[in-house]
DRENKOL-800890 format. One record per residue (C-alpha): residue number from 1; residue in one letter; x, y, z. Coordinates in nm, 3 decimals, decimal comma. Layout:
BEGIN
<rec nr="NUM" rest="A" px="X" py="Y" pz="Z"/>
...
This chain:
BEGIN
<rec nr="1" rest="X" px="-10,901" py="-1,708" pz="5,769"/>
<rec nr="2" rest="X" px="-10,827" py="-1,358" pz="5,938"/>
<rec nr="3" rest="X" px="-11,154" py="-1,138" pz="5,883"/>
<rec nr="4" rest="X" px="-11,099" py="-0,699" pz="5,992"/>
<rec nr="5" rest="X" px="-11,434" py="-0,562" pz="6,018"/>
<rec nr="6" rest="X" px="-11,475" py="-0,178" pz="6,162"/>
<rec nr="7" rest="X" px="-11,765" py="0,075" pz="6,206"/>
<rec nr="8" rest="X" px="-11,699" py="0,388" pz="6,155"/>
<rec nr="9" rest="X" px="-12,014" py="0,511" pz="6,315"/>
<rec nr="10" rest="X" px="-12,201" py="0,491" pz="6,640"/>
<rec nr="11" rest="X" px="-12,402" py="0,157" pz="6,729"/>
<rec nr="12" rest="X" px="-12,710" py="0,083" pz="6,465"/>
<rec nr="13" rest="X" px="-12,918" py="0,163" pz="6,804"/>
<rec nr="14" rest="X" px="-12,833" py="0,519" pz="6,773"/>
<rec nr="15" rest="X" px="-12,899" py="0,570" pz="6,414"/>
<rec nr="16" rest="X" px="-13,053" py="0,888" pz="6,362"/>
<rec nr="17" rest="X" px="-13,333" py="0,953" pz="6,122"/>
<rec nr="18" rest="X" px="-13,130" py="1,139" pz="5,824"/>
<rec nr="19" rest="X" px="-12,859" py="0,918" pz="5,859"/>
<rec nr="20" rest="X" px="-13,010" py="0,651" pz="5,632"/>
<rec nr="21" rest="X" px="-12,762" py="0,722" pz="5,295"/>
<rec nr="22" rest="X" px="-12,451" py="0,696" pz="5,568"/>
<rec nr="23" rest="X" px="-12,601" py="0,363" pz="5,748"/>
<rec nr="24" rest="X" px="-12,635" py="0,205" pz="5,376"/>
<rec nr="25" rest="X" px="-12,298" py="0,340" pz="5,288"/>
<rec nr="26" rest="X" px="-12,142" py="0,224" pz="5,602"/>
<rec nr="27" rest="X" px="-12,326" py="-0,164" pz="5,591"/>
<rec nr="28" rest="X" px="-12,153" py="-0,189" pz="5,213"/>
<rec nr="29" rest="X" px="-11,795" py="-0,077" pz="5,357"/>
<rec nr="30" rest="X" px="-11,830" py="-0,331" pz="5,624"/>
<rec nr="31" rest="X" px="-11,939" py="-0,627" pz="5,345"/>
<rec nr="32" rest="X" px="-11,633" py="-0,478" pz="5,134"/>
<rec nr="33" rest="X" px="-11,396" py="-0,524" pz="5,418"/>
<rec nr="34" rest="X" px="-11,446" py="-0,867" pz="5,480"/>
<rec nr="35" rest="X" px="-11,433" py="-0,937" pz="5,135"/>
<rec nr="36" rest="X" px="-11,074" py="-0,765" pz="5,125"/>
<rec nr="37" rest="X" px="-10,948" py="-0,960" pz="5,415"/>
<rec nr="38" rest="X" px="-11,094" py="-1,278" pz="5,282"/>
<rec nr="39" rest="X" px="-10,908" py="-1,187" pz="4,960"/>
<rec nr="40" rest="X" px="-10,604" py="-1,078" pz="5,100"/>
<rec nr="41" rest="X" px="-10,572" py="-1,404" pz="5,348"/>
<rec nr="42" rest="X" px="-10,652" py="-1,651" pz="5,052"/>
<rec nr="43" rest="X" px="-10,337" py="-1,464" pz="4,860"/>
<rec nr="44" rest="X" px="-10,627" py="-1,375" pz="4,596"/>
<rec nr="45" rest="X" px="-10,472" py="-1,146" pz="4,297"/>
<rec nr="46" rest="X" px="-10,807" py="-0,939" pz="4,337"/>
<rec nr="47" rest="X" px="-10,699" py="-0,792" pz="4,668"/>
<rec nr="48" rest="X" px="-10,511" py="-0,536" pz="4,558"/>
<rec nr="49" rest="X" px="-10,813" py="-0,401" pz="4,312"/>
<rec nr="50" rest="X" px="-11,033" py="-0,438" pz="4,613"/>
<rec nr="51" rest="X" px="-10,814" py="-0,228" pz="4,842"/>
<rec nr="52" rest="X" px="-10,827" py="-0,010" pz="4,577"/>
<rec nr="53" rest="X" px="-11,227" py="0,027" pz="4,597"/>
<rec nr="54" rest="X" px="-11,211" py="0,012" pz="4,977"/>
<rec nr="55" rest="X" px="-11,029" py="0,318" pz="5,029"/>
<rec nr="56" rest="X" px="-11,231" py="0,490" pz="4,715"/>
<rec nr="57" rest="X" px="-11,584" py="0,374" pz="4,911"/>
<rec nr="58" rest="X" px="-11,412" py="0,516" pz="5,279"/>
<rec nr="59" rest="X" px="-11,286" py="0,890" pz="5,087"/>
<rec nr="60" rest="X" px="-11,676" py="0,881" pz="4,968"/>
<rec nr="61" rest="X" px="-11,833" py="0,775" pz="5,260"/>
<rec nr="62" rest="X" px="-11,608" py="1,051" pz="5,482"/>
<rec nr="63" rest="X" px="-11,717" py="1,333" pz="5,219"/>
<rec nr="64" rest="X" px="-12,121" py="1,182" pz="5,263"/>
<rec nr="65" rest="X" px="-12,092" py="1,288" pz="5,636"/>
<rec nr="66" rest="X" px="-11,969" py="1,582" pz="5,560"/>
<rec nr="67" rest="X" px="-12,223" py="1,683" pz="5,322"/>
<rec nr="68" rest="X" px="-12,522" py="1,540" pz="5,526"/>
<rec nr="69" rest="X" px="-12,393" py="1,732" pz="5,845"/>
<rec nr="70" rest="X" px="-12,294" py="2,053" pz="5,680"/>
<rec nr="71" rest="X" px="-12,644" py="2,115" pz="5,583"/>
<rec nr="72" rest="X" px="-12,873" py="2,020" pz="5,888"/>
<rec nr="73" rest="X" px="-13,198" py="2,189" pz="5,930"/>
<rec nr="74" rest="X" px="-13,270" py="2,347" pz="6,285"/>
<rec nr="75" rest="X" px="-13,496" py="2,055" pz="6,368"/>
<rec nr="76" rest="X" px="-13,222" py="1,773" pz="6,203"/>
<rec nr="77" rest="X" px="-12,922" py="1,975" pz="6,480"/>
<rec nr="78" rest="X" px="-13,165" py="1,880" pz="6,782"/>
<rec nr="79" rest="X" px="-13,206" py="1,489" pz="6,703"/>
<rec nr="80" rest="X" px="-12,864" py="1,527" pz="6,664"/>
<rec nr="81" rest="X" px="-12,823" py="1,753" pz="7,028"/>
<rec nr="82" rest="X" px="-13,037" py="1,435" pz="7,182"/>
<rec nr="83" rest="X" px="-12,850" py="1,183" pz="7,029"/>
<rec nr="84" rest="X" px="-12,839" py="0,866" pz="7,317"/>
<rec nr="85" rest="X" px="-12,417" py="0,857" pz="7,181"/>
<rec nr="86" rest="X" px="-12,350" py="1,202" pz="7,251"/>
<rec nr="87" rest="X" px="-12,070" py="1,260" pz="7,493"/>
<rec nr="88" rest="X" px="-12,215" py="1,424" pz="7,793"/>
<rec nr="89" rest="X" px="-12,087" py="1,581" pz="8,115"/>
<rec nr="90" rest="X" px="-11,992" py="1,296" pz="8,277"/>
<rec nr="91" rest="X" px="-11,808" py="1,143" pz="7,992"/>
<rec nr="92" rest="X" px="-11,612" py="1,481" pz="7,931"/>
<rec nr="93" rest="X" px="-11,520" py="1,509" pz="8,299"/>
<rec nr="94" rest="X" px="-11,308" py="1,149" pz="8,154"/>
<rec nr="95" rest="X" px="-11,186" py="1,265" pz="7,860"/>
<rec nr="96" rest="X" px="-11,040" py="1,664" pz="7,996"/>
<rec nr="97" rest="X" px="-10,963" py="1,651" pz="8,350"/>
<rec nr="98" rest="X" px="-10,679" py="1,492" pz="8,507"/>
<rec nr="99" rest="X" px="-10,869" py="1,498" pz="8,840"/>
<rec nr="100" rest="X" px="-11,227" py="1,539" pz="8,950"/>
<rec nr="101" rest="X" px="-11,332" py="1,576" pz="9,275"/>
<rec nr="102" rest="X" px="-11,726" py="1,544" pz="9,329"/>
<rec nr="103" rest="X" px="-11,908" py="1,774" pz="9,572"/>
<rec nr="104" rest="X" px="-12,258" py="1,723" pz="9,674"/>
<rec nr="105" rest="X" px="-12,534" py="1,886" pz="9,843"/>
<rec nr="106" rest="X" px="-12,716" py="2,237" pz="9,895"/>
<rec nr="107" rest="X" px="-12,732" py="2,239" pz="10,249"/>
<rec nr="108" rest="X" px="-13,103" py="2,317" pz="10,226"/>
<rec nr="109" rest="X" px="-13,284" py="1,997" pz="10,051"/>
<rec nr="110" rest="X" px="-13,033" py="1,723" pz="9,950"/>
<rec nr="111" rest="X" px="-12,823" py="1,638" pz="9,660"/>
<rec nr="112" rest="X" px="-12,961" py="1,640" pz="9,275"/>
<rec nr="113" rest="X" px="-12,733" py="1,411" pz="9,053"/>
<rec nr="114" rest="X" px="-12,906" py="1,620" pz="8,740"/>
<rec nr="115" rest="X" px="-12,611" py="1,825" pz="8,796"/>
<rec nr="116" rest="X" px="-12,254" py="1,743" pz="8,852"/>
<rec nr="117" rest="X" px="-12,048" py="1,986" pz="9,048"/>
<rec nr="118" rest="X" px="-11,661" py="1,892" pz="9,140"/>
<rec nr="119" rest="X" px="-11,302" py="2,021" pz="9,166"/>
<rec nr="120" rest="X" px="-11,120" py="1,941" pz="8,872"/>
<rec nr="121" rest="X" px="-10,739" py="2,040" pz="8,684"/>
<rec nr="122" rest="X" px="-10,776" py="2,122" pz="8,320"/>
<rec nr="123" rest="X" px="-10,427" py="2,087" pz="8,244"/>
<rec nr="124" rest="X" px="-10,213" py="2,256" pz="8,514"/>
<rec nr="125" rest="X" px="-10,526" py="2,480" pz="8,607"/>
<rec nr="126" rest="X" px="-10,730" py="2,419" pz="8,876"/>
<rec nr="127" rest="X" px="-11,091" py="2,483" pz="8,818"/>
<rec nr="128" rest="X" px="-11,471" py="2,427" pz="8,942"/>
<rec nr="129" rest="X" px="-11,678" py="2,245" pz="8,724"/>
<rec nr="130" rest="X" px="-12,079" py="2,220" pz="8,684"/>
<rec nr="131" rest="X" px="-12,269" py="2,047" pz="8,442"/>
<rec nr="132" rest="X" px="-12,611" py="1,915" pz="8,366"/>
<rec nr="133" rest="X" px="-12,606" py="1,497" pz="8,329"/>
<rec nr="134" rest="X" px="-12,892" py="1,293" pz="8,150"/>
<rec nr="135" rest="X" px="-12,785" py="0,909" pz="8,201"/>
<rec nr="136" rest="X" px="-12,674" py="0,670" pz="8,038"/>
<rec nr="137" rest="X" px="-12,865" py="0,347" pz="8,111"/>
<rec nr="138" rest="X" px="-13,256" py="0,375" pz="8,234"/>
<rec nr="139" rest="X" px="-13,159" py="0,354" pz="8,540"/>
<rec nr="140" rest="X" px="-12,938" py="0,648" pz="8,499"/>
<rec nr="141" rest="X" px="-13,155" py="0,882" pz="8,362"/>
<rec nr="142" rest="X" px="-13,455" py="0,836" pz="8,587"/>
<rec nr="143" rest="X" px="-13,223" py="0,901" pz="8,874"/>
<rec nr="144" rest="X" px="-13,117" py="1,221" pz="8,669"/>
<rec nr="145" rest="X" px="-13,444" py="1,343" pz="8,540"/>
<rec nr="146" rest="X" px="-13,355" py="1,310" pz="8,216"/>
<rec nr="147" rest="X" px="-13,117" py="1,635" pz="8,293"/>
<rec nr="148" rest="X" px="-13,381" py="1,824" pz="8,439"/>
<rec nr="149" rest="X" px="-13,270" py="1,971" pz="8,724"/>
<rec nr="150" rest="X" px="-13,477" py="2,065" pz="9,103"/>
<rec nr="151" rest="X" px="-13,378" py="2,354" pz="9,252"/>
<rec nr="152" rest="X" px="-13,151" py="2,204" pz="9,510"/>
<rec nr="153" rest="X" px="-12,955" py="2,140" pz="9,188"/>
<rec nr="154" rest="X" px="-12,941" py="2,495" pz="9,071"/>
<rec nr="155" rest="X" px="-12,883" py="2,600" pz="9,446"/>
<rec nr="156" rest="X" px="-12,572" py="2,350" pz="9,469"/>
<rec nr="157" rest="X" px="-12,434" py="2,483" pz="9,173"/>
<rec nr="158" rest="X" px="-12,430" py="2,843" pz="9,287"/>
<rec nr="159" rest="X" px="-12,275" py="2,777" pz="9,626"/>
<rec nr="160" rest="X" px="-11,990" py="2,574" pz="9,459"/>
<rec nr="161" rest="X" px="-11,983" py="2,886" pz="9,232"/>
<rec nr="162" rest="X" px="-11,944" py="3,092" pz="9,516"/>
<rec nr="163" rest="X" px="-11,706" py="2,861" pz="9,687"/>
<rec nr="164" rest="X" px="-11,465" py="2,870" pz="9,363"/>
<rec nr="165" rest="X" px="-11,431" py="3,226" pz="9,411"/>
<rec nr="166" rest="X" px="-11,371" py="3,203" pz="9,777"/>
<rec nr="167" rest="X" px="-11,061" py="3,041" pz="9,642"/>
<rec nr="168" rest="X" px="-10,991" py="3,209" pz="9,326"/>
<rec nr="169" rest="X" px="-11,084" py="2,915" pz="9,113"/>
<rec nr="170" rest="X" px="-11,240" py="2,987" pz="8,767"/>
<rec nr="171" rest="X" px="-11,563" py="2,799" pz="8,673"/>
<rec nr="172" rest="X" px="-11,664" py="2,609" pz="8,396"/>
<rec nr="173" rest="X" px="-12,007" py="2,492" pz="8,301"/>
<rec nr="174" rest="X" px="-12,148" py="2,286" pz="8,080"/>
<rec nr="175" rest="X" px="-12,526" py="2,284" pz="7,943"/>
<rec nr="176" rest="X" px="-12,681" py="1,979" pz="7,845"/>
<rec nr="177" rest="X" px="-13,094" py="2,008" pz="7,977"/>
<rec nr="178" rest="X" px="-13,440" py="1,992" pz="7,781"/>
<rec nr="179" rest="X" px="-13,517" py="2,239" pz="8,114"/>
<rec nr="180" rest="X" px="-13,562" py="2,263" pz="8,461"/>
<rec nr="181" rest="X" px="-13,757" py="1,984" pz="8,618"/>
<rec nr="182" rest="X" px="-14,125" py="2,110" pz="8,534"/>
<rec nr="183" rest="X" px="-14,297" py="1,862" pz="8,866"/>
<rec nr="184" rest="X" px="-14,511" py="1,984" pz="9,142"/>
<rec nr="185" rest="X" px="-14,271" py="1,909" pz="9,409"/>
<rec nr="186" rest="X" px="-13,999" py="2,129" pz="9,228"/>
<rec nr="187" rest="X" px="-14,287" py="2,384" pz="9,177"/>
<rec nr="188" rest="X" px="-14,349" py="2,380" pz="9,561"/>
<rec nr="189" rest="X" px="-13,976" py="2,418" pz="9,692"/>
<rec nr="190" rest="X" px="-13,946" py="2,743" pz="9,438"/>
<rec nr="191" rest="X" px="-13,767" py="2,660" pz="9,121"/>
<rec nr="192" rest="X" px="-13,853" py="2,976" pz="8,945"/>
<rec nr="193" rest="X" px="-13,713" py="3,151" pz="9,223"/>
<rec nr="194" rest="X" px="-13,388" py="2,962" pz="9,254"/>
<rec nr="195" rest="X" px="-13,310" py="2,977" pz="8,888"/>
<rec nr="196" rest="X" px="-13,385" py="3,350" pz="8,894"/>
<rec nr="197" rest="X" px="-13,139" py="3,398" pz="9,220"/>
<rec nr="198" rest="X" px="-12,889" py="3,216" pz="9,013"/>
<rec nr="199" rest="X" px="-12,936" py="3,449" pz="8,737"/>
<rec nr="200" rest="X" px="-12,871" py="3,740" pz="8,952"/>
<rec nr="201" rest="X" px="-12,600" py="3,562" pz="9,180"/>
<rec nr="202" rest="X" px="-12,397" py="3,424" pz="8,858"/>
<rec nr="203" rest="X" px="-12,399" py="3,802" pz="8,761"/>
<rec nr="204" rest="X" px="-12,229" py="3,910" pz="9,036"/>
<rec nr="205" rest="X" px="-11,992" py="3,628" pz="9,153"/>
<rec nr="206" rest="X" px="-11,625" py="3,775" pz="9,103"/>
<rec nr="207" rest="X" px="-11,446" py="3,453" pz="8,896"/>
<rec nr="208" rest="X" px="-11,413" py="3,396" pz="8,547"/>
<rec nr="209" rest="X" px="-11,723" py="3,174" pz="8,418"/>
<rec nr="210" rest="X" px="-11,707" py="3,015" pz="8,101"/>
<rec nr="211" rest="X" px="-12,007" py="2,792" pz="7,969"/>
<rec nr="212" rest="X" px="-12,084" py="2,535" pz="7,676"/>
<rec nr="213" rest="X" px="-12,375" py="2,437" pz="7,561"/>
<rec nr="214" rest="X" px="-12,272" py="2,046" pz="7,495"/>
<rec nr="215" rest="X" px="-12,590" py="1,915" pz="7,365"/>
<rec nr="216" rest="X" px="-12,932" py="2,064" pz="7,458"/>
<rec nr="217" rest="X" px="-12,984" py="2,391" pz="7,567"/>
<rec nr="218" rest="X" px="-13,317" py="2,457" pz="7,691"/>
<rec nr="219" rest="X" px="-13,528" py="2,730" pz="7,903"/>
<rec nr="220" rest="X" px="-13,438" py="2,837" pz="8,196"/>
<rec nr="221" rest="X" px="-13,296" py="2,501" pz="8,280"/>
<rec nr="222" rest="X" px="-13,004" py="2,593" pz="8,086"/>
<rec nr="223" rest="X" px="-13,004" py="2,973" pz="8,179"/>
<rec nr="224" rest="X" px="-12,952" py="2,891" pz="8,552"/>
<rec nr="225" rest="X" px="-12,563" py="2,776" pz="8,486"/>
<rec nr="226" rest="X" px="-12,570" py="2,997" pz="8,162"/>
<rec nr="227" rest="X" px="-12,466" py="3,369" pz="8,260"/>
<rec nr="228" rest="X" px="-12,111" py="3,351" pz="8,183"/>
<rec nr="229" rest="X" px="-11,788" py="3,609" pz="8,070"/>
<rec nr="230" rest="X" px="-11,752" py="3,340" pz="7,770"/>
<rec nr="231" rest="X" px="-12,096" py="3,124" pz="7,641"/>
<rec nr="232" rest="X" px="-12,032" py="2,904" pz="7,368"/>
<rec nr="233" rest="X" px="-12,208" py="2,603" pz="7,138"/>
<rec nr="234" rest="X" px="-12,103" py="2,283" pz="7,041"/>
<rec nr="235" rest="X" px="-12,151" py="2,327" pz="6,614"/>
<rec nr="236" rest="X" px="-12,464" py="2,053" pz="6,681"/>
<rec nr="237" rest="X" px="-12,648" py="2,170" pz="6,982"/>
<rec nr="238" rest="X" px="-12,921" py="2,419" pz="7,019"/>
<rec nr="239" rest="X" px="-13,015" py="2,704" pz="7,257"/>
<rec nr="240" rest="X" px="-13,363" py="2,811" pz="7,325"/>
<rec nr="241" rest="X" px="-13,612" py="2,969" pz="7,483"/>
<rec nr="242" rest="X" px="-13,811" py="2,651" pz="7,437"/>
<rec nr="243" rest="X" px="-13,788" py="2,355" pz="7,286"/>
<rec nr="244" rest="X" px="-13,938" py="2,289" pz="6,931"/>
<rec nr="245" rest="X" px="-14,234" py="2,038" pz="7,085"/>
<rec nr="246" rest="X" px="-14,297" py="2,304" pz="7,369"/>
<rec nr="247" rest="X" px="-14,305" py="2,627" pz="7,070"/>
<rec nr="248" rest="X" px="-14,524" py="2,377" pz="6,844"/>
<rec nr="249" rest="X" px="-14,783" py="2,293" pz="7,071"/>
<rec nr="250" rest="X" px="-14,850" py="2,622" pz="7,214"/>
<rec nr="251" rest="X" px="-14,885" py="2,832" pz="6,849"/>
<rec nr="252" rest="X" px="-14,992" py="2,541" pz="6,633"/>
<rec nr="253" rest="X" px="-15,168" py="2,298" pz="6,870"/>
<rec nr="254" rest="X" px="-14,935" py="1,984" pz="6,853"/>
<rec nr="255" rest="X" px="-14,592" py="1,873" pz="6,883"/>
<rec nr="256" rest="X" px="-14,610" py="1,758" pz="6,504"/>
<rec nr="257" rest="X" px="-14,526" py="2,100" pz="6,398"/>
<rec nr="258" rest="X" px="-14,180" py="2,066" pz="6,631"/>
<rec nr="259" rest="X" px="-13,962" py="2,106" pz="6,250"/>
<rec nr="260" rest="X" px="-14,176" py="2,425" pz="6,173"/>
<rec nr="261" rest="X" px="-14,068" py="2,598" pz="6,566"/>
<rec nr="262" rest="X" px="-13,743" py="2,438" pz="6,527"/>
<rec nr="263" rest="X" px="-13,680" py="2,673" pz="6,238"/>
<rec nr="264" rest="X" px="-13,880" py="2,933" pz="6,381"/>
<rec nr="265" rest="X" px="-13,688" py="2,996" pz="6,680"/>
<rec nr="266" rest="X" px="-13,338" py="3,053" pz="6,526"/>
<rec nr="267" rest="X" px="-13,184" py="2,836" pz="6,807"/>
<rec nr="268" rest="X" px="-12,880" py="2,652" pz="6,569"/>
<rec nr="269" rest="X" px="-12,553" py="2,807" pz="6,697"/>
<rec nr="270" rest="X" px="-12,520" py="2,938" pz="6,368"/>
<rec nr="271" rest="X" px="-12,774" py="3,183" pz="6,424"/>
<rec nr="272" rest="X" px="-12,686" py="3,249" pz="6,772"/>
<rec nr="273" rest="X" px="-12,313" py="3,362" pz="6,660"/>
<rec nr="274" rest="X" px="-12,501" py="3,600" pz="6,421"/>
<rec nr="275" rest="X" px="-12,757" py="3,742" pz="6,694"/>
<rec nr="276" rest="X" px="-12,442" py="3,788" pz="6,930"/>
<rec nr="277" rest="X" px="-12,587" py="3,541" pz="7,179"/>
<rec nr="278" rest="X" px="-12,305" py="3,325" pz="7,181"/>
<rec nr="279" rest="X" px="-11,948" py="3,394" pz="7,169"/>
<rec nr="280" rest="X" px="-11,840" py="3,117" pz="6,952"/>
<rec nr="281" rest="X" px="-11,929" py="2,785" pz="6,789"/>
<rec nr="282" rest="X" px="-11,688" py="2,502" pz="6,871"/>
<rec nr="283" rest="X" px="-11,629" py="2,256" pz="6,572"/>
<rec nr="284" rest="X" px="-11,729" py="1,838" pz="6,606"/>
<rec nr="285" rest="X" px="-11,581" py="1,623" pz="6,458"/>
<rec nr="286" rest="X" px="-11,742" py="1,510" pz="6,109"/>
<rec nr="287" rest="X" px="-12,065" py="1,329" pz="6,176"/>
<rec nr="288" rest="X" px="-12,136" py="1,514" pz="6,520"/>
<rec nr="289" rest="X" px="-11,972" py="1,446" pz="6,850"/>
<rec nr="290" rest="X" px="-12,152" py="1,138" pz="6,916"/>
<rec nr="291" rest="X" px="-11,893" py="0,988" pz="6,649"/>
<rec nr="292" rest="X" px="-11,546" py="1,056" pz="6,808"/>
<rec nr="293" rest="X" px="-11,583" py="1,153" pz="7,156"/>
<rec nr="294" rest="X" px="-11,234" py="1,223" pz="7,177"/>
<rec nr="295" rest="X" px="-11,197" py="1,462" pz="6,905"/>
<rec nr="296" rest="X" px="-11,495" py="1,649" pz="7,007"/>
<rec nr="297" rest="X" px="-11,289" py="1,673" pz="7,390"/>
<rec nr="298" rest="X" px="-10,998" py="1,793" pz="7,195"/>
<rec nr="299" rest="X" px="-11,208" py="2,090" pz="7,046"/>
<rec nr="300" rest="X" px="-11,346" py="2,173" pz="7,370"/>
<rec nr="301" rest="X" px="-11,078" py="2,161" pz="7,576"/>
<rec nr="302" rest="X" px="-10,897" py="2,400" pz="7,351"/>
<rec nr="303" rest="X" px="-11,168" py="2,624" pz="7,365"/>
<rec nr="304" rest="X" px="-11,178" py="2,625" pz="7,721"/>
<rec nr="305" rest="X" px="-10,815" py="2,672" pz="7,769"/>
<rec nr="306" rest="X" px="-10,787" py="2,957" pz="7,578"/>
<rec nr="307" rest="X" px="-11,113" py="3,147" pz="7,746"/>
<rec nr="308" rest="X" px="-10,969" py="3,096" pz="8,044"/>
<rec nr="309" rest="X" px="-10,638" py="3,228" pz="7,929"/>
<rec nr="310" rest="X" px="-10,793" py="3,562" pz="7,772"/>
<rec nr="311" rest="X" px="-11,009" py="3,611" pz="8,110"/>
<rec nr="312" rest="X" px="-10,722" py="3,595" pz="8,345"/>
<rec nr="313" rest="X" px="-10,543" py="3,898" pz="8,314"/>
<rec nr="314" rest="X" px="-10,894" py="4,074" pz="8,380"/>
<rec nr="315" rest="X" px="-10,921" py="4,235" pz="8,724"/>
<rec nr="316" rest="X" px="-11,238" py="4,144" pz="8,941"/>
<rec nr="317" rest="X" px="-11,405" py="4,464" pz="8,908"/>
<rec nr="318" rest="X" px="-11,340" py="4,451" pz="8,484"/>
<rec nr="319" rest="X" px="-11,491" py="4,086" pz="8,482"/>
<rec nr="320" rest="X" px="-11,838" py="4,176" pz="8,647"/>
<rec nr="321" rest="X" px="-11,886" py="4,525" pz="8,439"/>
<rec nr="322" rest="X" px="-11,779" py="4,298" pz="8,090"/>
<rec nr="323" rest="X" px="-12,029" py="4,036" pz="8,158"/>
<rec nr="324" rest="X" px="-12,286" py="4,279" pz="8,293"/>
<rec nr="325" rest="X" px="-12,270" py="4,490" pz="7,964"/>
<rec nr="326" rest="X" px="-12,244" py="4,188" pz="7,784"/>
<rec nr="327" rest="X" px="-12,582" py="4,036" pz="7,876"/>
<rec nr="328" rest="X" px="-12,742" py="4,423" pz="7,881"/>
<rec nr="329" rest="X" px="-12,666" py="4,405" pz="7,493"/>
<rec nr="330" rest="X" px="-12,852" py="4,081" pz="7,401"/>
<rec nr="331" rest="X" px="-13,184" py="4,201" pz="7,238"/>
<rec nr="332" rest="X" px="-13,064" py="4,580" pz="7,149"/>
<rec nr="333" rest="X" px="-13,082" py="4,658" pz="6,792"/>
<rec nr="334" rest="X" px="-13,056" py="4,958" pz="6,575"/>
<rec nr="335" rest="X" px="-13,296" py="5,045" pz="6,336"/>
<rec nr="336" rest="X" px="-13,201" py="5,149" pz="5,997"/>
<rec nr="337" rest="X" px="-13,259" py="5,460" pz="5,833"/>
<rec nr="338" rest="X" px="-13,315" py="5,790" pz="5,971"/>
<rec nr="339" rest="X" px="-13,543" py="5,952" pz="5,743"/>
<rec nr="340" rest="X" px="-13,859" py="6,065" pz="5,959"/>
<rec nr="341" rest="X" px="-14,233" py="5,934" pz="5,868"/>
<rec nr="342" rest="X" px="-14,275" py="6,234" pz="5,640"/>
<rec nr="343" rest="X" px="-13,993" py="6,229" pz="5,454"/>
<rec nr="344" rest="X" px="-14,056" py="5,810" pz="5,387"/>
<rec nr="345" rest="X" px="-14,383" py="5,887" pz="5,289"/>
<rec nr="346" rest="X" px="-14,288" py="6,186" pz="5,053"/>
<rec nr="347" rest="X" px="-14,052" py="5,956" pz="4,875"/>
<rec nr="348" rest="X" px="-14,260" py="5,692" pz="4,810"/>
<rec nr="349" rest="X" px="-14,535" py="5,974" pz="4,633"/>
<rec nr="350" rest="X" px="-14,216" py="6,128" pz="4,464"/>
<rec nr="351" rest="X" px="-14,271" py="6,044" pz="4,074"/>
């Protein structure tokens, strides 16, 4: 007896809450399966009609994912932004660059592995690439912070940044960070300070930068590798000022309200596209990256490749002024209307 059994999804371990209807869907596939290899190694004359069901239950099952993911709420896009399958910087660095050549240390502290810094070819381009890193295992991710990084972190990454342009190397960087580590001993050795001076260094350091925000995008954890000529989202990460439990417990007093600040803060890329904060929302693969880590490499390294093509041709002194007027518009707007305070208030007494 042969028996073919696939999952189409990630482990049951990494089931995420609104993912019930697909994890039902998905069990009944797998019992339909065996049944149709059963059938089909017996030589049972039912085979055929089960095939027959089994790719009806797969085309319904596809356009359930669809459906479920085309209509998260803000707070339903960060479970999926934390989810423990979700590719991360590490795991990219496998899937889009032919070589990868670590560098370590910020010749001040030590070495923080909550940020990955390295040579690397993206294609037949050479580049220098920094990312945040969570962890995999435990083990992992205490050694990591859980992607918060200390500032000798954000310090490494703005020397390699420097160093890149040194040798006329674009830089790519990718965002994945609740926030900077929030600890006393980070606290003590300046970490406000060192994200601001990579604010104001990442401004001014003549290279193409182009950055991703690959899962969670949060504070000024993600702001210190974030001042780019190109800043784009994943479609199911998030971008904030905050995060949702942070926003919740300061205006309503506990972390229970994190749905409520979720939708509150308009951090879904969707609504940064629309505020102008981001330059464009790279597409995952149906069901969220965490499902096909290769696809969701595909879509990013296309989007990379062409940044980087659109940004060469610029001259040094054309790539600073762009991304300095660039970040000088966020938070402009125009109010409508021009009528004065008289003239509104005479219309609305006009009969």
């Amino acid at each position: 007896m042969t028996t073919a059994i696939t999952n189409p999804g990630p482990p049951a371990k990494f089931r995420l809450p609104f993912e019930a209807p697909i994890a039902d869907m998905e069990a009944r596939l797998v019992e339909l399966e065996t049944k149709y290899a059963n059938a089909k190694a017996g030589q049972d004359n039912e085979a055929p009609a089960i095939g027959d069901q089994l790719r009806r239950m797969r085309r319904e099952l596809a356009g359930l994912v669809r459906s479920i993911y085309a209509n998260l709420s803000p707070w339903e896009t960060v479970l999926v932004s934390r989810c423990d399958a979700r590719p991360q910087t590490r795991d990219y660095i496998r899937l889009l660059f032919d070589q990868f050549v670590e560098l370590h240390g910020d010749r001040a502290t030590g070495d923080d592995p909550a940020i990955v810094c390295g040579f690397a070819h993206l294609g037949d381009r050479k580049v220098m690439l920094i990312g945040h890193q969570k962890g995999k295992t435990l083990a992992e991710r205490q050694a990591c912070h859980f992607g918060c990084a200390h500032p000798e972190g954000y310090r490494k990454a703005l020397l390699k940044m420097r160093l890149a342009a040194k040798l006329g190397l674009p830089v790519i960087t990718f965002i994945d960070t609740p926030g900077a580590f929030p600890g006393i001993e980070a606290e003590e050795r300046g970490q406000a300070l060192v994200i601001a001076e990579n604010l104001m260094g990442m401004s001014q350091v003549p290279t193409p930068i182009v950055s991703v925000v690959i899962g969670e995008g949060g504070s000024g954890g993600a702001l210190g590798i974030g001042v780019a000529d190109r800043v784009a989202m994943l479609q199911h990460s998030y971008y904030s000022v905050i995060s949702p439990e942070g926003c919740a417990t300061i205006l309503w007093k506990g972390n229970e309200h994190a749905p409520r600040a979720a939708d509150a803060l308009k951090m879904t890329s969707r609504d940064l596209l629309r505020m102008g904060v981001i330059d464009e929302i790279i597409p995952e693969p149906a069901g969220g990256a965490h499902r096909d880590h290769t696809e969701a490499a595909a879509n990013l390294k296309s989007f990379l490749l062409r940044s980087l093509r659109d940004l060469q041709g610029l001259s040094k002194e054309e790539l600073l002024q762009l991304r300095y007027e660039k970040f000088r518009r966020m938070g402009a707007y125009l109010e409508l209307g021009t009528e004065s305070s008289e003239e509104t208030a005479a219309a609305y007494q006009a009969p």
